[in-house]
C-alpha positions in Angstrom: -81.7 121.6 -29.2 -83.6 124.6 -28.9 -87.0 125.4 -27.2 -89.1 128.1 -27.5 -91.4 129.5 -24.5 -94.4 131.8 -25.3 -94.1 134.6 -22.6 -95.8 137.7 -23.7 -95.1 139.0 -19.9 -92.1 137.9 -19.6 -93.0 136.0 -16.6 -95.7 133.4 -17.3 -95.6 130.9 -20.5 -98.8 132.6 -22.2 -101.5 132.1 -24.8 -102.2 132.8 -28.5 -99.0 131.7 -29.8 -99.9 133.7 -33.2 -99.5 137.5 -31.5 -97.3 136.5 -29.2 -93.9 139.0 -29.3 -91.8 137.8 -26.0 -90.3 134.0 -26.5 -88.0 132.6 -23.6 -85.5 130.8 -26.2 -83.6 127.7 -24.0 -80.7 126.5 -25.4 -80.4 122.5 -24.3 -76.8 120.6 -23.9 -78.1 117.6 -25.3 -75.2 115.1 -23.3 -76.0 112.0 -21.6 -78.5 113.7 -19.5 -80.6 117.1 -21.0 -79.6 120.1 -18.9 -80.2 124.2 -19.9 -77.0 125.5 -21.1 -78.5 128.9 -22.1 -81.7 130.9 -21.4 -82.7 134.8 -23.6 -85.5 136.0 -24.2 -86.1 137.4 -27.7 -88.8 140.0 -28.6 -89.5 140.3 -31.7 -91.7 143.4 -34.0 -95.4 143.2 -34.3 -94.7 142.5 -37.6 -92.6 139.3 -36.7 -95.3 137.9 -34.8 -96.3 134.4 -36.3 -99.6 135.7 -37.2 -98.5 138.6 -38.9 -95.2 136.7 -40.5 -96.1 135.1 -44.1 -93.9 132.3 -43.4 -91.9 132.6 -46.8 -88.6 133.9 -45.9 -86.9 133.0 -42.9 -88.0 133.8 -39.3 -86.3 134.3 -35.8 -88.3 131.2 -34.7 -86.9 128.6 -37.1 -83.8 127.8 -35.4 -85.9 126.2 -32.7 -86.9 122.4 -32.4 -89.6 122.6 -29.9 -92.4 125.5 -29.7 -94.8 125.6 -26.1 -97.2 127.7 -25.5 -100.6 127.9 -23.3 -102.7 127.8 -26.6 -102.5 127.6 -30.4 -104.8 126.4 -32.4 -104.6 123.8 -35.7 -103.3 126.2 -38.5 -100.4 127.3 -36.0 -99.8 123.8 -35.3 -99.4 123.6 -39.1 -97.4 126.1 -39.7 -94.6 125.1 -37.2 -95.0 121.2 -38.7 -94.0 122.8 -41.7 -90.7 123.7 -40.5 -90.2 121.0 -38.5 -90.8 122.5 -35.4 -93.1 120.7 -32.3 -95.9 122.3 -30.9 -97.4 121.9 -27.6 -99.4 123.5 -25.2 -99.4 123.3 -21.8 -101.4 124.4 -18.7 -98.2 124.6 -16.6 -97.7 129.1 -16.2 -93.7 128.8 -14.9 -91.5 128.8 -18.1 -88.7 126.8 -15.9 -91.2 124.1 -14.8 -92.3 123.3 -18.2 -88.9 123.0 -19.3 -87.5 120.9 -16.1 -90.9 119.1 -16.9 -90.3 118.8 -20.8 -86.3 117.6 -20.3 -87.3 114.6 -17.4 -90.5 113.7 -19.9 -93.2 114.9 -17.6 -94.4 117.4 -19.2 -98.1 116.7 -20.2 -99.6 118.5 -23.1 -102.9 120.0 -23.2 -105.7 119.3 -25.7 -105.7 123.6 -27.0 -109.2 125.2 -27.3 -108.4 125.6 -31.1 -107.8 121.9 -31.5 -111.4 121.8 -33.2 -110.0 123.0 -36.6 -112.2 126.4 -36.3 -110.6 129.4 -36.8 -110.6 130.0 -33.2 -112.1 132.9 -32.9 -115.8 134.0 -32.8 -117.7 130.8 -31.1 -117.5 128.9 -27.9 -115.3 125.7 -27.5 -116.7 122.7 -25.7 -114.6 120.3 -27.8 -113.4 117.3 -25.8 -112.8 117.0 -22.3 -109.9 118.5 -21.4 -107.8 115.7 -20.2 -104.0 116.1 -21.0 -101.4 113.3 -22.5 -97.8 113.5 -22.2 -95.9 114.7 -24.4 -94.1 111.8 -25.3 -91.3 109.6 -24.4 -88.3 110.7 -23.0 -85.8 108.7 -25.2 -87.9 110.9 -28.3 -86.6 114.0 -26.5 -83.6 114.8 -28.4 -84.1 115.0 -32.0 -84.2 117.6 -34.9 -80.7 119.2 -33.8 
């Protein structure tokens, strides 16, 4: 399995999945119990970014199974349901806590901003109240290899 980390500064798991460049790409050993076998990062053109990619021909991203980020809103959602890929957003900032988080089925997603089916851009958000679910089971972990 492969999981995809938004990290435009390399550092922190970051925001607007869309214009994000910088993706910590973790390769999981999927044996008896989860564990990282591999961690790159992969930076990709401006005009790979997954707002500016059309999504007809392939892309760098579609050899993962599992996309976080610290926001998206519904169309990016979409678009990575599309090709079988599952988003979710997180408050958690360290890249190797939301994956040690993710693996032992902690990991609790975030309701994203952009949830609200708006563009996203050019109003305020009050949608909902914030609370977080988690991201789901842990026996559902290991699937799409």
């Amino acid at each position: 399995m492969k999981i995809a980390i938004t990290s435009q500064n390399r550092r922190e798991v970051t925001g607007h999945a869309g214009k994000c460049r910088k993706f910590w790409i973790y390769e999981i050993a999927e044996d008896s119990s989860p564990v990282v076998k591999d961690k790159k990062l992969l930076e990709l053109p401006k005009e790979q970014s997954l707002h500016e990619h059309s999504g007809a021909e392939p892309h760098p991203l579609d050899v993962v199974n599992v996309f976080i980020t610290g926001g998206m809103g519904g169309g990016m959602r979409q678009k990575l349901a599309r090709k079988g890929i599952r988003g979710i957003t997180t408050p958690e900032t360290d890249p190797d806590k939301v994956i040690a988080a993710f693996l032992d089925g902690s990991l609790v997603e975030q309701s994203s901003d952009h949830d609200c089916e708006c563009s996203g851009h050019g109003h305020d958000h009050h949608h909902g109240d914030g609370h977080g679910q988690s991201v789901f089971p842990k026996e559902d972990l290991l699937f799409n290899q």
